[in-house]
N, C-alpha and C positions, 0 to 999 in steps of 0.2 A: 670484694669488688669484681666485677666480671667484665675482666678486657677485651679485646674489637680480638686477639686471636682464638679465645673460647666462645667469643660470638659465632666467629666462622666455623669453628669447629663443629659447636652444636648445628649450627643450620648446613652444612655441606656434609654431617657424617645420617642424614638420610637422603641423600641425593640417591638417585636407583643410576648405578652403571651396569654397561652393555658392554665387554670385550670380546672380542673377534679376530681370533687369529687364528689363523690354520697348523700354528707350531704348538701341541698342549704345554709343553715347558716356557714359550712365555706366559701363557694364559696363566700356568703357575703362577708365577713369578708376579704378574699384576697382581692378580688377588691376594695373592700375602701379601702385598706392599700396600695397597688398598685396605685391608681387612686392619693391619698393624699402624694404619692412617688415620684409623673410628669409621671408616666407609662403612655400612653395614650390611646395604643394600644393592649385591653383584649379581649379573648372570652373564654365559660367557659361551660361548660358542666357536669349534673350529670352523664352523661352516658360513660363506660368505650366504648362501640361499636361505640357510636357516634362521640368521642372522635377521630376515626381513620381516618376519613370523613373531620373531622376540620382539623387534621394534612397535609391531602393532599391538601384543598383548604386553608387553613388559611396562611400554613406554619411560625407555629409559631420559635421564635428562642430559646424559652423557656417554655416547659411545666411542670407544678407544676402538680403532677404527685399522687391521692390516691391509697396506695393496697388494704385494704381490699374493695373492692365495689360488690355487687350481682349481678350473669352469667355472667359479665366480670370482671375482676380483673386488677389491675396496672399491676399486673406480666402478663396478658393474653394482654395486652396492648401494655406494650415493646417487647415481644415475636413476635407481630403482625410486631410491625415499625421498630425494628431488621433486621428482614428477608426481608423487603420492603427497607429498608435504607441501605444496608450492608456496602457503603463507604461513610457513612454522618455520622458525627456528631451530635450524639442526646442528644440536650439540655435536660436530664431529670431530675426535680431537686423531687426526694421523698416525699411524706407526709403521716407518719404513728406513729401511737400509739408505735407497735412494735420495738423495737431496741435493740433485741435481735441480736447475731451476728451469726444464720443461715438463719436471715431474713436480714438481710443487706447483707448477702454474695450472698444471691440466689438474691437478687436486681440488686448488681451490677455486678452479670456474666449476667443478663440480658439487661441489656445496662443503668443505674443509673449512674447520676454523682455526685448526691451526697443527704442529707438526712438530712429533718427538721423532728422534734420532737413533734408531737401534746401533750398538747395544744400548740399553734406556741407563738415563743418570736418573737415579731415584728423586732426588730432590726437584728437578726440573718437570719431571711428570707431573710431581702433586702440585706444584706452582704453577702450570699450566689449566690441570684442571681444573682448580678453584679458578682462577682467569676466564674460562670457559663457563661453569660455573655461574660466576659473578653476572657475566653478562645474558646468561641463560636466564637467571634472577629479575633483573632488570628487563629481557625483551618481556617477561611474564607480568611483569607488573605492569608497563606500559600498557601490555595490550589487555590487560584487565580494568585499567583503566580507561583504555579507550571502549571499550562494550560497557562498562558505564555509564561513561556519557553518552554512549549512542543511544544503550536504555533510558535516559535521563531526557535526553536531546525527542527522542520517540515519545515519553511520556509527557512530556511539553506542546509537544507539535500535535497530538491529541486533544490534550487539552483545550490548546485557541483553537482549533478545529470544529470541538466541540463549541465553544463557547462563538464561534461563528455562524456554525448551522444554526444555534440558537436563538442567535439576533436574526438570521435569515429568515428563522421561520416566522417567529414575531410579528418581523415586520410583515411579511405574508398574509398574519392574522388580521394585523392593525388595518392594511388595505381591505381584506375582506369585512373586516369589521365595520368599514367608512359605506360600503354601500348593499350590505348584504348582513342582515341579524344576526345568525348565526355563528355565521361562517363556518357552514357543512359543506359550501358548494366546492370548496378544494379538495375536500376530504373524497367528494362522489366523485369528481371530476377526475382525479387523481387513479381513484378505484376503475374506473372505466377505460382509462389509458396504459393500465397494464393489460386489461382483459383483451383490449384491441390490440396490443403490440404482441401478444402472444397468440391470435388471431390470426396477424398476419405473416407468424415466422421468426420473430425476434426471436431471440438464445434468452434462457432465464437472466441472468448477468445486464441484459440489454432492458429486458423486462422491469427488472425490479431498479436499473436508473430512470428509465419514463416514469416509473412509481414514484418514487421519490423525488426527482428534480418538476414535478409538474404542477407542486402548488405550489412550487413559487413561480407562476407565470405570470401573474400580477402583480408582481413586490413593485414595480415600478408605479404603482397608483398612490403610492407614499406620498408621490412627489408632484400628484394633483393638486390644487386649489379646491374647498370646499366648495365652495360656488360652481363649478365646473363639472364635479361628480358626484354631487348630490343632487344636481340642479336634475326639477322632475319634468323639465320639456324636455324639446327639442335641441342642442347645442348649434351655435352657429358657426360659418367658417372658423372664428377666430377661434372660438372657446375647443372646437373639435380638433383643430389643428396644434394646440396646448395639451387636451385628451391625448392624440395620440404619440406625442412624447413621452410617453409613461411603458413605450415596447423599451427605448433605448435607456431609459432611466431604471428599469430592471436591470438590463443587460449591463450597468456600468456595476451598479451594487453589486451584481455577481461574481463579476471579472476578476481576472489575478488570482485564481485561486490551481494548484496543480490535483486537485481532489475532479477524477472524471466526474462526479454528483454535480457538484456545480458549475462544473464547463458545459454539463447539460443542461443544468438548470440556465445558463447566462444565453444557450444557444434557442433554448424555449420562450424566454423573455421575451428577447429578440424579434422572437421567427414567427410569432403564435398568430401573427395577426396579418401573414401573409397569405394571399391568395392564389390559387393555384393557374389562373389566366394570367396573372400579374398584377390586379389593379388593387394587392392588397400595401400595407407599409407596415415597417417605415425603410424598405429598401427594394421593395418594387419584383420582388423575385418571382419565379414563375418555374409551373411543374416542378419537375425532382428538382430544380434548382434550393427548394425548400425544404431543410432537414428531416427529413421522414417523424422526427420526435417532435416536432413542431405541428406537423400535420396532424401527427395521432391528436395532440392538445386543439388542434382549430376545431378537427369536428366532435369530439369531446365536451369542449369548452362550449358551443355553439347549443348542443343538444339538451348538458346541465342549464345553460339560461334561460331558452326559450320553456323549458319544462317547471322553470322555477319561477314562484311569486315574488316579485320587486316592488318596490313603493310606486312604482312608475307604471304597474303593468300586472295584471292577470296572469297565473301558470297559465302555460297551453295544455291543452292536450296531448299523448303521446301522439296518435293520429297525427294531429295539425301537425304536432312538429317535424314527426317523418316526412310528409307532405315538404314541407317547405325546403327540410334539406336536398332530400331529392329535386327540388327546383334548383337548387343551387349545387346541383353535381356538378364537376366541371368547371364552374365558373371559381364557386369559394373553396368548396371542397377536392382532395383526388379524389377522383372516383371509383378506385377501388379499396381504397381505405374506406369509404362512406358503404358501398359493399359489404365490405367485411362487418364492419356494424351493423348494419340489420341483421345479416347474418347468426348475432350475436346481442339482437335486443333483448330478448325475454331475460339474460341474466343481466344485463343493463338494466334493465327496469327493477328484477331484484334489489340489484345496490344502490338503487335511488328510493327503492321505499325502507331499504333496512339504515339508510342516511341519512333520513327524512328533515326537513328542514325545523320538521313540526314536534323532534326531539328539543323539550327544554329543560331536562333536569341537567344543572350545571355538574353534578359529578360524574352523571355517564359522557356529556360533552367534554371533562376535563382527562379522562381515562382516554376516552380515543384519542386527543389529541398529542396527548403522551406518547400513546402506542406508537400513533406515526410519527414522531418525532424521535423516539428511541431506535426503531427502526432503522430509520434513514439515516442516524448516526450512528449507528452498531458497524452498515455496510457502507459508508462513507468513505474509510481508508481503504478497503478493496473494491470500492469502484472507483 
């Protein structure tokens, strides 16, 4: 039967000790008493400087620790592995003549955990150690436990992360799905608000959150009446004024989240439908008052529609639609954001014919939509 003192035995005789004393006849004297213990595993040094070289490659879980020693000192020791260790555990067990109590007070604001008596009583060293030891055991296991659960805790908070971008985009889909076939026009839309924010200057980092938070700038049309946005006229005050509740019904679905992807995506929702004179809603903002990542999505968003076929309405032309935004420089658009896009048509036009609305094999539309959905949740927790 194997008792709690052969338990101790076997688990404290591979403990790695560290001794340090500038006298080599104590250093004797430990390790035979250590060695004649089951310790098995010593290294020992006169030098306090040396002493800090062994710590980092030895790593011991117990250093037997002299103060008075010459140009370096115990106390200039711990000072050193203090400042080096700030959230470890330092097994430091004293050995000093001294035990006066401004020398034991200045020890243990210096990182001492506890303090033998030269000359040493054999029996009270080892019962120290293990003491020291024990609780060495015990900080290791805690804090092995606690990076478990933080891995545990991190693999969780992924997870609903995941499984929230997921319902985000969804529902993204489902709205594009209510008044648009496809629904490629996020997928272009989206593509063209990276090309323009790097365009104008954006950092990659910046770049690839207008990529990712800009098709959900619609998610709030969930929360339309079918009557309302399918309807193929006109809408009237009442019905238009119910339409455009669907910026700030984005913006709630988004909200509460500390992931910068969707504090952008909540501020796109939002903002998308703001004009740059002020007469746009649903809060009336005007010039830069209106998030730069909003603006890339208005003229963006403006250029995918007019260029797209809807039940309601005939594609335009590229032509006509240039035309028309350039009418509305200034007024809906900033106008150097609108700038910057023509600037940058012809690869605009690129990513609207290679995103074609007119693509209907459901396996190449369910690969892209993947894509961008894996994406924007790979870069999710580092934006």
């Amino acid at each position: 039967m194997t008792t709690a003192a052969t338990q101790n035995k076997f688990k404290y005789s591979e403990a790695r000790i560290l001794v340090v004393d500038d006298e080599p006849g104590n250093v004797k004297i430990l390790e035979r008493l250590l060695r004649g213990s089951g310790f098995k595993n010593i290294a020992s040094t006169n030098d306090g400087l040396t002493s800090l070289e062994l710590y980092k490659t030895y790593q011991p879980d117990i250093v037997l620790l002299d103060l008075k020693m010459p140009d370096f000192s115990g106390f200039d020791v711990m000072d050193a592995l203090s400042s080096e260790n700030q959230h470890d555990y330092l097994p430091i067990l004293v050995l000093t003549a001294q035990m006066d109590h401004s020398t034991r007070l200045k020890a243990l604001k210096a990182g001492a955990k506890d303090f033998i008596q030269k000359p040493f009583d054999m029996a009270e060293i080892l019962a120290r150690i293990q003491n020291i030891l024990e609780v060495r055991l015990l900080h290791n296991a805690v804090r092995d436990q606690n990076k478990t659960l933080e891995e545990e805790v991190q693999a969780r908070t992924q997870e609903l992360e995941k499984s929230r971008m997921d319902v985000i985009h969804r529902l993204g889909r489902a709205a594009e799905y209510r008044d648009n076939e496809t629904g490629m026009h996020v997928i272009r839309m989206s593509k063209y608000c990276e090309r323009l924010a790097r365009e104008i200057g954006l950092d990659d980092k910046a770049s690839r959150l207008v990529l990712y938070a800009s098709p959900m700038h619609d998610v709030g049309k969930i929360g339309i009446p079918d009557r309302i946005l399918l309807k193929p006229g006109k809408l009237n005050a009442e019905e238009w004024k119910i339409m455009k509740t669907h910026a700030e019904i984005g913006a709630k679905i988004l909200s509460g989240s500390s992931s910068g992807l969707m504090q952008m995506g909540e501020t796109i929702a939002r903002c998308h439908h703001e004009h740059w004179d002020g007469s746009g809603y649903p809060q009336g903002l005007k010039g830069r008052e209106i998030p730069v990542e909003a603006r890339i999505v208005t003229v963006c968003d403006v250029f995918d529609a007019l260029t797209s076929e809807r039940p309601y309405k005939e594609a335009w032309s590229v032509a006509d639609t240039i035309a028309e935004m350039k009418r509305l420089k200034g007024t809906l658009f900033d106008p150097e954001l609108l700038e910057a896009f023509l600037q940058i048509l012809p690869e605009i036009i690129t990513i609207s014919q290679k995103f074609s609305d007119t693509e209907t094999d459901p396996t190449i539309l369910k690969s892209i939509r993947e894509e961008i959905f894996h994406e924007s949740f790979a870069h999710c927790n580092s934006l």
